[in-house]
C-alpha positions in Angstrom: 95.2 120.4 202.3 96.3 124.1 201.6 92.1 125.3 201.7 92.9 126.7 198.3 90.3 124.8 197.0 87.4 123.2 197.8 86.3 120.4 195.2 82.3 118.8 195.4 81.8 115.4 193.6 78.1 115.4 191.4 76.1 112.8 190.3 76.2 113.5 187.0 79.9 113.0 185.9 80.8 116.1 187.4 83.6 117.6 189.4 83.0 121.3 191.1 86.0 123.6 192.4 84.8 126.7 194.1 87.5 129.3 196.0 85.6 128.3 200.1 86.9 131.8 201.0 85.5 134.0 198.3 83.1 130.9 197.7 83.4 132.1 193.5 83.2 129.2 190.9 86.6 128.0 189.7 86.3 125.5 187.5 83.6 122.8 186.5 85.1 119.3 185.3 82.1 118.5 183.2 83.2 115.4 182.0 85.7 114.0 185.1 83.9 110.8 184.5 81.4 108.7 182.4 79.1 108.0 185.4 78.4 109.5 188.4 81.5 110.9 190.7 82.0 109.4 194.4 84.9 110.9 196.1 87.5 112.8 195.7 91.1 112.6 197.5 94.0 115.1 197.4 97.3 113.4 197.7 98.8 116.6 198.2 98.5 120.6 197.9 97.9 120.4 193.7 97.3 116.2 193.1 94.1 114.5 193.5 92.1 111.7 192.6 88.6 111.5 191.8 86.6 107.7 191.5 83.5 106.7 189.9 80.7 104.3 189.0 82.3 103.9 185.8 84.9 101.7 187.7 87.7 104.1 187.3 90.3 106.1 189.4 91.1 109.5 187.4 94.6 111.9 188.8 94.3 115.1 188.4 96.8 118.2 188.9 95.3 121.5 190.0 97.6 123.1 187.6 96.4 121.6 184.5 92.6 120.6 185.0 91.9 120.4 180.8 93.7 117.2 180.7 93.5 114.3 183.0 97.2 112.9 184.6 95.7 109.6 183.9 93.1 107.2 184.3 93.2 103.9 186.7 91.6 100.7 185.4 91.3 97.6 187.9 87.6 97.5 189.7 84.9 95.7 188.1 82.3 97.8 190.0 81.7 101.3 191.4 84.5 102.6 192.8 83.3 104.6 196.6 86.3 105.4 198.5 90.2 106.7 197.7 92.6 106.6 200.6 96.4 107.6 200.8 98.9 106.0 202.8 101.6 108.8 203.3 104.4 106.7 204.2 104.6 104.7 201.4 102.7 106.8 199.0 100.3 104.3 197.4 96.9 104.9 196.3 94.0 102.9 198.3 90.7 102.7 196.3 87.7 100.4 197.4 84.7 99.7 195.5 81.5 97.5 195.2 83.3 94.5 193.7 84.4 94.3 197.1 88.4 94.5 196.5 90.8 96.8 198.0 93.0 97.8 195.5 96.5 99.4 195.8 98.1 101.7 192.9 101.6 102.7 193.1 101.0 106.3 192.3 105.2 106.7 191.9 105.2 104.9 188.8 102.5 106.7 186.8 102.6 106.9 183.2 99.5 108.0 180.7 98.3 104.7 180.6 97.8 104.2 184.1 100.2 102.7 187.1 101.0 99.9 188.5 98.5 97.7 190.6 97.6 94.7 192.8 94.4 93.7 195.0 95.2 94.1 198.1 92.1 92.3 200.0 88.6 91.4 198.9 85.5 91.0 201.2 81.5 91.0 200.4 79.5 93.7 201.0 82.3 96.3 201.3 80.9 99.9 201.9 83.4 102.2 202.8 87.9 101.5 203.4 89.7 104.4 205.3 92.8 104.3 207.1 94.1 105.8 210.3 96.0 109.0 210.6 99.6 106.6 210.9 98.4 104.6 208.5 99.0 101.2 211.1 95.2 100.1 210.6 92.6 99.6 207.7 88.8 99.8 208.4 86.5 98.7 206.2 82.7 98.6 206.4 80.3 96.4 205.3 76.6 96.7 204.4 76.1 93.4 206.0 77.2 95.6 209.8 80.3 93.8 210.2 83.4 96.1 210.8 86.9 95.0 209.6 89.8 96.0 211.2 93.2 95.2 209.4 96.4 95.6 212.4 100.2 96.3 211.7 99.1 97.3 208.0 101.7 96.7 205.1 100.5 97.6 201.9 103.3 95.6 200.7 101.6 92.3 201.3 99.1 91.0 199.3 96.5 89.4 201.3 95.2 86.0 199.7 92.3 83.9 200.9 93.0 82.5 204.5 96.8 84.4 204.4 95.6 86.9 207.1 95.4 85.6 210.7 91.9 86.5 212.2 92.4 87.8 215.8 89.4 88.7 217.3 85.2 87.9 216.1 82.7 89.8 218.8 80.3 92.3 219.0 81.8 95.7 220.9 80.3 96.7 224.0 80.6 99.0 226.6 83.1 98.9 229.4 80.7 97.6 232.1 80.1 94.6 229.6 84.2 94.0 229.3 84.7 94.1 232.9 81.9 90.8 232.9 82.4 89.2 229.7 85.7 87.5 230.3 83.5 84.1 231.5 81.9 84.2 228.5 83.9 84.6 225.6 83.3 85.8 222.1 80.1 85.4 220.3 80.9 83.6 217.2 79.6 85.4 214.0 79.7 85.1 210.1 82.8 86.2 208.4 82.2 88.6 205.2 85.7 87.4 204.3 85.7 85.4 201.1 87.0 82.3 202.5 83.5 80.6 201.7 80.1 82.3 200.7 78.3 81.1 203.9 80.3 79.2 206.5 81.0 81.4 209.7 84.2 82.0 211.5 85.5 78.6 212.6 85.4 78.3 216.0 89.1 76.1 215.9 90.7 79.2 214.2 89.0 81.6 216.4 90.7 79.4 219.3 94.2 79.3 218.0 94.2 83.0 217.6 92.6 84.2 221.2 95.7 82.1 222.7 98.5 83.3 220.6 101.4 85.2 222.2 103.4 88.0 221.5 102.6 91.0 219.2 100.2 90.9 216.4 101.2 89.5 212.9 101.2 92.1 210.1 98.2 92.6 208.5 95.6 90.8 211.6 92.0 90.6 210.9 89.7 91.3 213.0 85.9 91.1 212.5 83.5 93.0 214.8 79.8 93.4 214.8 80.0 97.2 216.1 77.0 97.7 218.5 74.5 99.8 217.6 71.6 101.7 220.0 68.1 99.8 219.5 69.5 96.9 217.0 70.5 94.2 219.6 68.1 92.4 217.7 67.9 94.0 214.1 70.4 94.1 211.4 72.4 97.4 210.2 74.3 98.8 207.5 77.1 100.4 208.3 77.3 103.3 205.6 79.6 105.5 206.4 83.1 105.4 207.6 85.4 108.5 209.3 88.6 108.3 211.6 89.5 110.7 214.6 92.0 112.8 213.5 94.7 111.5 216.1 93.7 108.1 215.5 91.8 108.3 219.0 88.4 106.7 217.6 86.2 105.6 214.5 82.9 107.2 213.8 80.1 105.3 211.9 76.9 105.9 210.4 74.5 102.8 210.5 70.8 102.4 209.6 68.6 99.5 209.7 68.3 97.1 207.5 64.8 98.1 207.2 66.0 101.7 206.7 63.7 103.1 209.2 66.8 104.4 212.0 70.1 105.5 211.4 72.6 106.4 214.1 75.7 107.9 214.4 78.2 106.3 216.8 81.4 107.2 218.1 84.4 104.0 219.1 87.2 104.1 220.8 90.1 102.7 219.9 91.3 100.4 222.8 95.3 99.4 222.8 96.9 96.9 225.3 96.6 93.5 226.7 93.2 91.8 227.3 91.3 92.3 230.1 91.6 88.7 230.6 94.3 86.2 229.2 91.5 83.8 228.3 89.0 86.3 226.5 90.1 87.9 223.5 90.1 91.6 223.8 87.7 94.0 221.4 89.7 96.7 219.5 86.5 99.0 220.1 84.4 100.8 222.8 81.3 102.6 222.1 81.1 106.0 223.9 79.0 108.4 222.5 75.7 108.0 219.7 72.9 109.9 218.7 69.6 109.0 216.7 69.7 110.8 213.6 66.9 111.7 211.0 65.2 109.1 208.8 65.2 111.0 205.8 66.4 110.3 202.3 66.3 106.9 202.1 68.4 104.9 200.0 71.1 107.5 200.0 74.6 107.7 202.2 75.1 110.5 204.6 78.7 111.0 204.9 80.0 112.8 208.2 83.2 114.0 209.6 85.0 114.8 212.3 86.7 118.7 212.8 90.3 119.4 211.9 91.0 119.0 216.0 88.6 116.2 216.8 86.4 117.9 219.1 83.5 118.3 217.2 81.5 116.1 214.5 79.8 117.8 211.6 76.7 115.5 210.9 74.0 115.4 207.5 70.4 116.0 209.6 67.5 116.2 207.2 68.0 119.6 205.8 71.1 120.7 207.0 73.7 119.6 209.1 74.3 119.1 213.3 77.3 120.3 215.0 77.6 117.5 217.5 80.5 117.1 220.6 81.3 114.6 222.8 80.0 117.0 225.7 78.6 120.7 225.7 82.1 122.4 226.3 83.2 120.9 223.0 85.9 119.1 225.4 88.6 116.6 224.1 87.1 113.1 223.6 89.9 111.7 226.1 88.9 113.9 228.8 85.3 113.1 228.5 85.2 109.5 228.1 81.9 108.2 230.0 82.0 104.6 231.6 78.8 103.7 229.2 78.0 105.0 226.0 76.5 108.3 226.4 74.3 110.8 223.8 76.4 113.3 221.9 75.4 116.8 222.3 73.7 119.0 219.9 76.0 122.2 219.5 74.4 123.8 216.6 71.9 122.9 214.1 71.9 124.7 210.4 69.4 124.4 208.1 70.5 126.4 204.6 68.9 123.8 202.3 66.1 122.7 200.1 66.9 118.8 199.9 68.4 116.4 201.8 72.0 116.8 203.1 74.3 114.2 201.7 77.8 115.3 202.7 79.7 117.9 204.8 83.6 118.7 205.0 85.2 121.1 207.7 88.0 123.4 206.0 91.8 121.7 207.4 92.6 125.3 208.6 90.2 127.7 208.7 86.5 128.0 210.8 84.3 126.8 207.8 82.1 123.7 207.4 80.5 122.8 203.8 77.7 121.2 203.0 75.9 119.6 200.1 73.0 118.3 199.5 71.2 115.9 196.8 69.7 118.4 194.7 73.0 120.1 193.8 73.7 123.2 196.3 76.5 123.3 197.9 76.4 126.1 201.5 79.7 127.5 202.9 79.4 128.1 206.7 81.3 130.6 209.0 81.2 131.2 212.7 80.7 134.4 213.7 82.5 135.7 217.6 
């Protein structure tokens, strides 16, 4: 959070830190972990937490690197994605066993902390929450989008104890303003309430006509619309929030890996458009068709410290992408349909495919990494 340090997560049990202003070496963590290193979360300016395929969360304190804080056991499968809820300061990690897992980092001792499943769904690719910490994505490789309302961490969420709210595809605004006839399209819950049966159509009923606020903890399962698959299946595989808590951006690809696009949602708040059709949580605004390259590997993306611009993987390098040419605020350029995100800048510094890239929190520089281990440190110049 400080730009002090920039940290890179390897493939092979590795953990980077480099200096991103003088861009010298630090420190190499050459065994952070027994397989393959995911992600990597500060907590704040000298804690952070590193997961891996080996199913484990490690802490680690910027002061003492030799020694590990401690090391978290509880996923039965590669562990992808660490999140931090502020407020109550409680670790969020996700993996491929599908559970959602929260540690409560106050009560740490050598052996590990405290820690309960929080939620479990199939396919799970990627858990973030928003900026307040009010709402919990989660991605699935099947395309569905989860959307967890009122979040309390404090709640364990047991098969069929969440009320599902809303199950739809998004669209665009001209589709809201003309789907209230209709009503939602029914579709298959990832949920593990059963391995096959879809949504039911009774409990979809009782909660389109509840009133009054949302419960804690709401479920709500979208099918996020994607450009050119109305009629194919996508992955969604990776998983960013706006920095004011404005919109979610997404990576997709087919299921037959041959497209991947990068969409932009916006969050909509507020009543339904009509009483009788439940309302979608998000709008899709802004996309882009993005290179079909390194197959079989995620492309993770971000948004800019102030939201304005989207730093994207793109074969060899990365795209510089805003939600108009002027690099203008996404609420004062939303369009009435989804429109193209413009190109800003393109940079192309590497020799493989680009897998990941991080804007500093504070300072004009963008990072980049790509699979065959080089890691390019990019600065504006005025």
């Amino acid at each position: 959070p400080c730009r002090s340090v920039l940290t890179v997560a390897c493939e092979q049990t590795e953990v980077l830190l480099f200096d991103p202003i003088s861009s010298k070496h630090i420190k190499t963590l050459s065994e952070a972990h027994e397989d393959c290193v995911n992600n990597i979360r500060f907590l704040d300016n000298r804690l952070f937490a590193t997961c891996s395929d080996d199913t484990t969360i490690a802490l680690w304190d910027l002061r003492k690197l030799n020694t590990k804080v401690c090391t978290l056991h509880g996923h039965t499968s590669w562990v992808k994605n660490i999140e931090y809820d502020t407020n109550t300061r409680l670790l969020v990690t996700s993996g491929f066993d599908g559970n959602v897992i929260i540690w409560d980092t106050n009560r740490c001792t050598e052996d590990g902390c405290p820690h309960k499943k929080f939620f479990h769904t199939r396919f799970l690719m990627r858990m973030r929450l928003t900026p307040d910490c009010s709402k919990m994505l989660i991605s699935t490789s099947s395309g569905y989008l989860l959307i967890l309302h009122d979040l309390d961490l404090n709640k364990s969420l047991e098969v069929g104890s969440y009320p599902i709210l809303r199950a739809r595809r998004t669209t665009s605004s001209s589709d809201i303003t003309s789907s209230g006839s209709s009503g939602p399209r029914a579709v298959g819950s990832p949920c593990h309430q059963s391995d096959s049966g879809p949504l039911s159509e009774k409990h979809m009923s009782r909660s389109s006509q509840r009133e009054g606020g949302s419960p804690r903890n709401s479920l709500e399962v979208l099918t996020p619309e994607v450009p050119g698959e109305r009629d194919r299946g996508n992955c969604i595989t990776s998983l960013q929030l706006h920095p004011k808590g404005w919109a979610t951006l997404l990576r997709c690809s087919s299921n037959t890996d041959d497209q991947e696009w990068t969409c932009v949602y916006e969050f909509q708040e507020g009543a339904p458009v009509r009483p009788v059709s439940p309302r979608c949580s998000l709008r899709l605004t802004h996309c882009i068709e993005e290179a079909n390259v390194g197959r079989g590997y995620i492309k993770e993306l971000c948004f800019s410290p102030d939201g304005r611009m989207i730093s994207s993987p793109h074969g060899f390098g990365i795209r510089l992408l805003g939600f108009d040419a002027h690099c203008s605020e996404l609420v004062d350029c939303l369009p009435k349909e989804a429109s193209p995100l413009k190109e800003i800048r393109s940079l192309y510094s590497h020799n493989d495919v680009v897998l990941t890239t991080k804007f500093s929190p504070t300072h004009c520089q963008i990072a980049s990494g790509c699979l065959s281990g080089r890691v390019s440190l990019y600065q504006p110049k005025f």
